[in-house]
N, C-alpha and C positions, 0 to 999 in steps of 0.2 A: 456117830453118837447115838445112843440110847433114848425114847422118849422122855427117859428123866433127866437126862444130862441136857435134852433142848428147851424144857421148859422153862429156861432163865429167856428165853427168847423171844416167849410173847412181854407185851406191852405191858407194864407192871401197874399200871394207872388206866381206867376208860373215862377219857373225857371226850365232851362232845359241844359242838357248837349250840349255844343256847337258838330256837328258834326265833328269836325275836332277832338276833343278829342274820342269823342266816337271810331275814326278810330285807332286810334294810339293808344291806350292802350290796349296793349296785354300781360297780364302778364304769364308768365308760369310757373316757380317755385319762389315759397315765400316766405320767412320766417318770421315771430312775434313772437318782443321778450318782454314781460313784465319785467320792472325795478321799484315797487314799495317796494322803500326802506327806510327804516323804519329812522326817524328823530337821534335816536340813533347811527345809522351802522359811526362806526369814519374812514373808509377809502374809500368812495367811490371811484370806479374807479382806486384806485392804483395800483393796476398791471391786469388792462385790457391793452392785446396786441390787439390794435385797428386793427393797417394797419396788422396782420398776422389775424385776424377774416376776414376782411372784402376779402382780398385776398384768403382766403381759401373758402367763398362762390361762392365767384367769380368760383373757380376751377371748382365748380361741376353745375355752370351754374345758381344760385341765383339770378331772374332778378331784384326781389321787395321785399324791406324789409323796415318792420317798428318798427320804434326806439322811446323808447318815450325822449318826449321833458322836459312833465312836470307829472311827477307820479301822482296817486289819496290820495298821502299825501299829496299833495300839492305845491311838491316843484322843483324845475327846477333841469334839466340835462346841464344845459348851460349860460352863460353869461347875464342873464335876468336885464334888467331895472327897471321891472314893476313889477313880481314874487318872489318868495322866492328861492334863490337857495341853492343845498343841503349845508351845512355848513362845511362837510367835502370834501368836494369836491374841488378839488385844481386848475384845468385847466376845459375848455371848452370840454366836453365830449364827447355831442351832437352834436358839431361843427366839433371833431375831426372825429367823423364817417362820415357826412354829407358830407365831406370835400374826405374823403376815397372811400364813394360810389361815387359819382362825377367820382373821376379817372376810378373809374374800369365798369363805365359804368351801375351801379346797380341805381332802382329807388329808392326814399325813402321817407315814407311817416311820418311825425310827429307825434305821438300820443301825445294827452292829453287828460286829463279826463275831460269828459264836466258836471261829474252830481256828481263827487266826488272828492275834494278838502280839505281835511284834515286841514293843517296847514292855509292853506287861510280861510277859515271856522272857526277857531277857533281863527284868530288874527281878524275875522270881522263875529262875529256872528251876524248882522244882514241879512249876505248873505247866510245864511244856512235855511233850510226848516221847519217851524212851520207844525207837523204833524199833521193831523186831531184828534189826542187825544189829544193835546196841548203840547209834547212833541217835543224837536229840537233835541233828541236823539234817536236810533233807536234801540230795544230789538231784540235780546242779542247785546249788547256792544262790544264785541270779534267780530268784521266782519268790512271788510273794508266801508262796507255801516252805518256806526253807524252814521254818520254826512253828509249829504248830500246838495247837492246847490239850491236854488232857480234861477229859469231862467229868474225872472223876475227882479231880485234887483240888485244893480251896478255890482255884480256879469258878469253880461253877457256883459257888458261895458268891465270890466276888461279881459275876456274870449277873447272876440273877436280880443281887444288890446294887446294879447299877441301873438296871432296867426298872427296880420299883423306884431307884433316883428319878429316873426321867417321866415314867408315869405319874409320882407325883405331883412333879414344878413343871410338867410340862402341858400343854394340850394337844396330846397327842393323839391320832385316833387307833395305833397299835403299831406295832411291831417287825420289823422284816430281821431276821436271826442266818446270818449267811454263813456258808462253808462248814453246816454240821455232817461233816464227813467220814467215815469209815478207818480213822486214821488208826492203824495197829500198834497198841501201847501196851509194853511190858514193863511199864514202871513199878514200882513196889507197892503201890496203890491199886494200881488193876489188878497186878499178881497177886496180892493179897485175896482177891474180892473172885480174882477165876479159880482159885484152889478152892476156894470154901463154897464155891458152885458146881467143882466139879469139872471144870473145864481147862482143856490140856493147852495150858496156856506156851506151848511149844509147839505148840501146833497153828500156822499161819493164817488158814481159815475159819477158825473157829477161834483167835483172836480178835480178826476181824469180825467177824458176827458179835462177840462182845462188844465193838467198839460199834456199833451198831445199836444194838441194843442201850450202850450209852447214850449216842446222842439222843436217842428218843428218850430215856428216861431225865435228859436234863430239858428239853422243850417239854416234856408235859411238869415239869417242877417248875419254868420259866412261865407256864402256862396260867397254872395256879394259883403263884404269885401275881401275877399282873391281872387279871381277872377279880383277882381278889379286891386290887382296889377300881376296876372298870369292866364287868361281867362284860360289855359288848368292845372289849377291844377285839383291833384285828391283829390276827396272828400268823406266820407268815416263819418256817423254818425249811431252809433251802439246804437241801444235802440228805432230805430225811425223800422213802419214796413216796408218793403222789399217795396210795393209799393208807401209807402211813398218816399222811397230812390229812385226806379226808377224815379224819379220827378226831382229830381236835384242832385242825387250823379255819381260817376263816375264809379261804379263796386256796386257787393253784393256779399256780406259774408256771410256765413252759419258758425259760431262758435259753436262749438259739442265737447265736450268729451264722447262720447258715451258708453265707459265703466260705466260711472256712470249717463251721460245726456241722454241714452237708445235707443239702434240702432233702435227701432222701429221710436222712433222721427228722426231719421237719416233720417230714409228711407222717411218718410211725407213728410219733409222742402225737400229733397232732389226731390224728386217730383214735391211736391210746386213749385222749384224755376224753374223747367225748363219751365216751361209756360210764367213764365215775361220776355218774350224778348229777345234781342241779348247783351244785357250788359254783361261784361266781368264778371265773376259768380267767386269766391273762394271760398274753401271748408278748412274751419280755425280745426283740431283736434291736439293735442297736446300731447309733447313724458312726460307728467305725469296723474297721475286721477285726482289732483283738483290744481286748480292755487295757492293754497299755499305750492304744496311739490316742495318743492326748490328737494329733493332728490329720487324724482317719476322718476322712468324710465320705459315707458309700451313696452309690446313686439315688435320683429320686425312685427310679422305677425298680430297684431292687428293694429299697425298706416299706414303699406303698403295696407290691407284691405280694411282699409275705405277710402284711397287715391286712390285705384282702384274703388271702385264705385263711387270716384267723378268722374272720368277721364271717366268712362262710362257714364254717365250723363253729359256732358261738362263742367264743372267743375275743376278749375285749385287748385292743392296744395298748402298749407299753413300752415306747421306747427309751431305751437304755444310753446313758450319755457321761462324759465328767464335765467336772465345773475345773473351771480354772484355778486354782491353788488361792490365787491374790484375786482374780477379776470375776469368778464364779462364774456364766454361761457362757459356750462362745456364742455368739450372734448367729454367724454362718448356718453352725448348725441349727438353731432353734429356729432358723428362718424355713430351712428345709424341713424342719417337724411341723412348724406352723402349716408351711403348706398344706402337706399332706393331709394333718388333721382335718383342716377345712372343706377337702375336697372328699374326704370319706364322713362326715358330717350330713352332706347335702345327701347322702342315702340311710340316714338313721332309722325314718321309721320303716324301712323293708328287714334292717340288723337289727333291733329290736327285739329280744325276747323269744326270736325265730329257735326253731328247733329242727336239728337236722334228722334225715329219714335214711336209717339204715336197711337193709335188707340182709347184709353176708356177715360177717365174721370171723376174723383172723384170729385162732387161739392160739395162746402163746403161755408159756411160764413169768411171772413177772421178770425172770432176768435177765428176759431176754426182748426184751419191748424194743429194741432196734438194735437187735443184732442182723447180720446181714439175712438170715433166712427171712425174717420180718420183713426189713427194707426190702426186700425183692418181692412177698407175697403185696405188701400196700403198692408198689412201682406198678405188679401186673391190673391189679384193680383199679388201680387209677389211669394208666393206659386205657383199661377197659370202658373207664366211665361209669363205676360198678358203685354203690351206694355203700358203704359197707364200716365196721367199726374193729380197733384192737381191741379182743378183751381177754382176760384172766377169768378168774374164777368168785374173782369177788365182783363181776360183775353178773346181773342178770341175762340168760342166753336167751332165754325165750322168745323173743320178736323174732328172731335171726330164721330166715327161711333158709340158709346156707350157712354151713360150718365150714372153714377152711382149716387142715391144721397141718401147715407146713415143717414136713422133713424129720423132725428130733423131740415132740415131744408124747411123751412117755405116761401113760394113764394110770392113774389110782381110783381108789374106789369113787370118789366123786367125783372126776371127771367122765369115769366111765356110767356112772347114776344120770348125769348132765346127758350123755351123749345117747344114751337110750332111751330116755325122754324126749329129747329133738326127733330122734329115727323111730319113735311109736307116735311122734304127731304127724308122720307122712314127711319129714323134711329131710333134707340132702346134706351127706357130709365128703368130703374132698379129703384126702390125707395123701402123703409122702413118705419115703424115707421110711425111719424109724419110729414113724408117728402112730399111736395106737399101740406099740409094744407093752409088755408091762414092765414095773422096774426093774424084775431080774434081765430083762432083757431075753427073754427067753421065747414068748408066746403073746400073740397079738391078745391083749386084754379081751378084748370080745369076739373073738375070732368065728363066732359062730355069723357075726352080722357082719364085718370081717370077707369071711367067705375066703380067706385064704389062710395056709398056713405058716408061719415062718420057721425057714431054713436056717440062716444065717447071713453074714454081709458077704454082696457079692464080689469075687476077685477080677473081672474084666477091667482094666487096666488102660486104654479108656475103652470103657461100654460105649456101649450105642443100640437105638433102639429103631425098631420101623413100627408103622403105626396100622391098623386095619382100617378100612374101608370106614366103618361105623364114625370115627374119629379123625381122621384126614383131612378135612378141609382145607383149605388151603394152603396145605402141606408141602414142600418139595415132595419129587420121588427118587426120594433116595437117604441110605441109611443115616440117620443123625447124630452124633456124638452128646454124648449126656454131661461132660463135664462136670461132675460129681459122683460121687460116693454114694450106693444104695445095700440093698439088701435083695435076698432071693427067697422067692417067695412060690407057694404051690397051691394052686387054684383051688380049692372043695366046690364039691358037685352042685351046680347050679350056677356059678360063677363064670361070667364069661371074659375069655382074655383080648382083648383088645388093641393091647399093643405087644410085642416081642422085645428080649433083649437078643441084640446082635454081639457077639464077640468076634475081637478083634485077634486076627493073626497071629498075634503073641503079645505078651506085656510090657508095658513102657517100664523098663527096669537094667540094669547093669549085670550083664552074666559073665563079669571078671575079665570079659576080651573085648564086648561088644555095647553099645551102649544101644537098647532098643528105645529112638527116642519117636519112628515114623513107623506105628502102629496102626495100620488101616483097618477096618471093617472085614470079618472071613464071612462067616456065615449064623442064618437066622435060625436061633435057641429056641428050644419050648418053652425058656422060663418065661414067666411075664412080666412084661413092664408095665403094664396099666389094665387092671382090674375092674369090673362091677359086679358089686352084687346088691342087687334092689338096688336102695338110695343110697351104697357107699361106693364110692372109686378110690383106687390105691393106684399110687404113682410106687414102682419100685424102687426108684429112686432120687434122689434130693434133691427136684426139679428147680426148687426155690433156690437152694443155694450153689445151683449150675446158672439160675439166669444170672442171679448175684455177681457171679465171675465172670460171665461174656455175654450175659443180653442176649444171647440168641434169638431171636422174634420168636421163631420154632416153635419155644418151650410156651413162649404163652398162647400163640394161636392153638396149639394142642391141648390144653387145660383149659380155654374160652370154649372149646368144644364141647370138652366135660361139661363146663359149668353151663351152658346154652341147653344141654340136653336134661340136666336136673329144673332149671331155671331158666324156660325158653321168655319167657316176657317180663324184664329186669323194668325197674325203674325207667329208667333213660336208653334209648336207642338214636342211633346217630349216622350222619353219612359225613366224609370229608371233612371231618375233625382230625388233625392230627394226636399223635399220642402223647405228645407231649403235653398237652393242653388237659385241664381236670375240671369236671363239672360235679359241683354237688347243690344238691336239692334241703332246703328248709321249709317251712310251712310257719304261717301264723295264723291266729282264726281266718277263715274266709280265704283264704289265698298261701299257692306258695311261690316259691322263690327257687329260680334256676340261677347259678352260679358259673360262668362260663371265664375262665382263665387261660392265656396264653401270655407265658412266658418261658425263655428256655435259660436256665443256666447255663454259663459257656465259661468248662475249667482255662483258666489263664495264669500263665509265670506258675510260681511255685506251689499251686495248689490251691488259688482261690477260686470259687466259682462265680462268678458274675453273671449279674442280672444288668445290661445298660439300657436297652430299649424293650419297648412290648413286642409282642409279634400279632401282627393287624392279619385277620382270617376275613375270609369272604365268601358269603352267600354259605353258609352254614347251615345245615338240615339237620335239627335234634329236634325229636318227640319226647313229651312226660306220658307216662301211664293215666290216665285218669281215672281210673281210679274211681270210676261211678260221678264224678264231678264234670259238669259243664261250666266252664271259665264263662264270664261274659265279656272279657277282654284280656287281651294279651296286652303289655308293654314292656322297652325298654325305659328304668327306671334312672337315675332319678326324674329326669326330663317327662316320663310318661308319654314316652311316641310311642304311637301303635304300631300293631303286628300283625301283619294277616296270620289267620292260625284255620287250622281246618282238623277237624275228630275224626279218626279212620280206623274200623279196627281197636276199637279201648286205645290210644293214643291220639295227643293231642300236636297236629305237627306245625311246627313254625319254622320258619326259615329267616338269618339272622342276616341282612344285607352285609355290615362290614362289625365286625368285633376288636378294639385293638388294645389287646391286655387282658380288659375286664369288657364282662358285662352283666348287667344282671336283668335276668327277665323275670316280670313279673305273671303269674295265673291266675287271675282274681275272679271272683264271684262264683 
């Protein structure tokens, strides 16, 4: 597409969060509760003990909870005008909690579903989504997405007019808008609206980008409206990107179930999200593995887990739950949230307003924030114990002493503006692959800093590489296989090659008689596998998305080398840490905050990963950089036991006797 055929693409409205909201919402613990109750269920609500729920969150300090107003069947939790309400439902349900947080000082936020609406959809099927195969139903049938909305037909009339219903008669403190999704509609309404933009509405991806483009233009229309009658609501649209949301929402949510949505993706988005900004961040994981086991209950020490590494990343709790149809909470579980809470409470003032300390940076294209090359460059930094952040381009690069940019992404004028401004402040950049190319794909964008030229992708079948002397450390001796896809690459003068591609005997391929599937290593190539010139290193090949696929250790002691030799005295330095285990560093005035984790997921049965117990470390040896600061105490917090610590060399070292899960140590003075 043409620049002027993309220009329906930016955001058609700038709105932005007033400052006085952005001050004032602080949420600290949270809860989400899903109420998608089936047209069927004959007692809604009948014995939910509302005022003894809402008072028991209260207890253990629940500052934000959201309740839905209107399910993704369609149908209201509340005294609706305009909506369908549930039929067995006998009193104002939604009203009555509303009503309950109010007293107890809790905020609350409305949910409805903005992209799926069941019963509205099927009493007005003209406001439901014609899919790009001409189907308004969605395969398999069995999923709560089987019938979905269009954003652009009376639909979002009706949407918007049910949400000034409830900010009205309600007291509500704003909004949660779920499932505004990418849904591709070629109804006679969208078709109408992509002809007269110019846009080939025959065309798959550039439907979607429309339907894109829609949701955001009905959350900033949902926005307007509802602001209009309460400037500081909070607003809250899931389905739209993070960046998007920093545009005019009021907070970001990271929703994860991690046992089955994969701590690796955890770990990325969590990353990701610490780069955009000061916006008030929740971290959504939930006490089941999928949103339909009404009877999921996950461990304690997997939902405390992964609420400790939000809380190390600034990132506030929010776990995700249903209410029972007829009885609203189950006990069980809120006993195990109860827990938890209380126990991650008793370290608030160290979570607190803490801000984390990056040093590297993993750049990426936004759409690719946990795609596997991603997950594998945040896996090696976290092994590493490496301080470091995902960012794009709409974040600020500047702190970042290290760039990383794994494998496939492709430079334009402003990232290449970006990237020569890092490399004239004296800093270090790391690439792969295809990274650094331009988008014809033709010539490494800055080829002169660069320092090499490109040839084209290499055909070794599997490649493999051997490494020199400069970069070897703790290397096997002997030729390695790359497990990925690279390019071939020719050194300019001044450039030193560092590692070799090794080609193998022949290619893993089918030559009509023979199947070459046991391809060994022949002999070592002139081409290069790993490059420096100044402060850039080029992997020739897609080192990230070779660990991706088999973990090889190899691959990352080989790149810790690189990065050791740009970046020999990193934040944190350590001994007898496993790699499993991740530490991140925070700081508040006067002190900061060492984060030390060990837990290991362990895939079980059909795919879930499990977290059941901690894993208890011993006699643990990690240094902080000081950084010009002398501590006047070290502790393990909350308790405040001390630490012997000793400054050696600009580092501060301490030694942790037993760690089992967590710990958090504190540097103060």
């Amino acid at each position: 597409m043409s620049p002027i055929e993309t220009s329906w693409l930016k955001s058609p409205v700038n709105l932005t969060r007033s400052k006085k909201q952005g001050n004032t919402f602080n949420p600290r613990y949270c809860l989400f509760y899903d109420n998608h109750i089936m047209l069927a269920c004959p007692d809604v609500g009948e014995n939910f003990d509302v005022e003894a729920f809402i008072s028991r969150i209260k207890s253990f300090n629940v500052d934000y909870l959201t309740i839905h107003a209107r399910s993704n069947q369609g149908m209201a939790l509340y005294d609706t005008k305009i909506g369908i309400k549930y039929p067995s439902l006998k009193y104002d349900l939604f009203g009555k909690i509303t009503r309950a947080c109010k007293r107890e000082g809790i905020a609350l936020a409305a949910y409805l579903n903005g992209g799926i609406s069941s019963a509205e959809g099927l009493r007005n099927r003209e406001w439901t989504t014609l899919y790009f195969d001409g189907r308004s139903l969605r395969e398999p049938r069995l999923t709560a997405w089987v019938r979905t909305m269009c954003y652009n037909t009376p639909y979002r009339d009706h949407l918007i007019s049910m949400v000034e219903e409830i900010a009205t008669n309600y007291p509500v403190s704003g909004f949660f808008i779920d499932s505004l999704s990418r849904y591709p509609c070629v109804c006679p309404t969208c078709v109408k609206e992509m002809k007269e933009r110019g846009i080939n509405w025959n065309n798959l991806s550039e439907v979607e980008d429309f339907a894109g483009f829609s949701a955001i233009r009905l959350s900033q229309d949902i926005t307007k409206a509802a602001r209009a009658i309460n400037p500081d609501f909070l607003l809250y649209f899931n389905g739209l990107t993070y960046e998007d949301q920093v545009k005019f929402g009021a907070y970001l949510e990271f929703e994860i179930i991690p046992t089955t949505g994969g701590y690796e993706r955890m770990e990325s988005t969590v990353a990701y999200m610490r780069a955009l900004g000061d916006m008030p961040k929740l971290f959504m994981n939930t006490r089941f593995n999928n949103w339909r086991h009404f009877g999921g209950l996950r461990t304690e020490e997997a939902i405390k887990s992964e609420l400790l590494h939000a809380l190390a990343n600034g990132m506030r709790p929010n776990v995700g739950g249903h209410f029972h149809p007829s009885e609203g909470p189950l006990e069980a579980a809120l006993d195990r949230i109860e827990k938890i809470y209380r126990e991650l409470q008793t370290m608030d003032p160290w979570f607190d307003d803490a801000r984390n300390i990056s040093e590297i940076a993993i750049v990426i294209d936004p759409g690719n924030m946990s795609d596997n090359r991603t997950r594998a460059a945040v896996r090696m930094l976290g092994e590493l114990k490496h301080q470091f952040d995902v960012v794009t381009l709409f974040s600020d690069w500047s702190k970042y002493k290290v760039l990383v940019i794994p494998d496939s992404l492709v430079f334009d004028d402003e990232i290449a503006r970006r990237v020569k401004a890092h490399l004239a402040a004296g800093k270090a950049v790391i690439s792969s692959g295809s990274s650094g190319l331009d988008k014809e794909l033709k010539r490494f964008y800055l080829e002169n800093e660069w320092g090499i030229r490109y040839i084209g992708e290499n055909d070794f079948n599997p490649a493999y590489f051997t490494v020199g002397k400069n970069f070897n450390k703790g290397l096997p001796g002997m030729h390695m296989q790359l497990f990925s896809t690279g390019i071939e690459v020719e050194a300019l003068p001044g450039t030193s090659v560092e590692a070799n591609l090794v080609k193998p005997y022949y290619n893993n391929e089918w030559d009509g008689e023979y199947a070459y599937e046991y391809c060994p290593p022949d002999e070592v190539t002139d081409k290069p596998a790993l490059t420096i010139n100044g402060k850039v290193a080029h992997f020739s090949h897609r080192i990230f998305s070779g660990y991706f696929a088999q973990a090889h250790v190899e691959f990352r002691k080989v790149f810790a080398n690189v990065l050791e030799h740009f970046f020999p005295d990193p934040l944190i330095k350590y001994e007898n840490l496993p790699s499993f285990s991740r530490v991140f560093v925070t700081e508040q005035p006067g002190r900061r905050m060492m984060h030390l984790l060990s837990y290991v997921p362990e895939r079980r049965g059909a795919g879930a990963d499990m977290i059941e117990e901690p894993v208890e470390l011993h006699n643990v040896k990690i240094s902080l950089r000081a950084d010009g600061k002398k501590p006047g105490k070290v502790y393990l917090a909350p308790g405040k036991n001390p630490l012997l610590f000793k400054t050696v060399n600009g580092y501060i070292n301490v030694s942790v006797p037993v760690s089992k899960g967590y710990s958090l140590l504190v540097f103060e003075g």
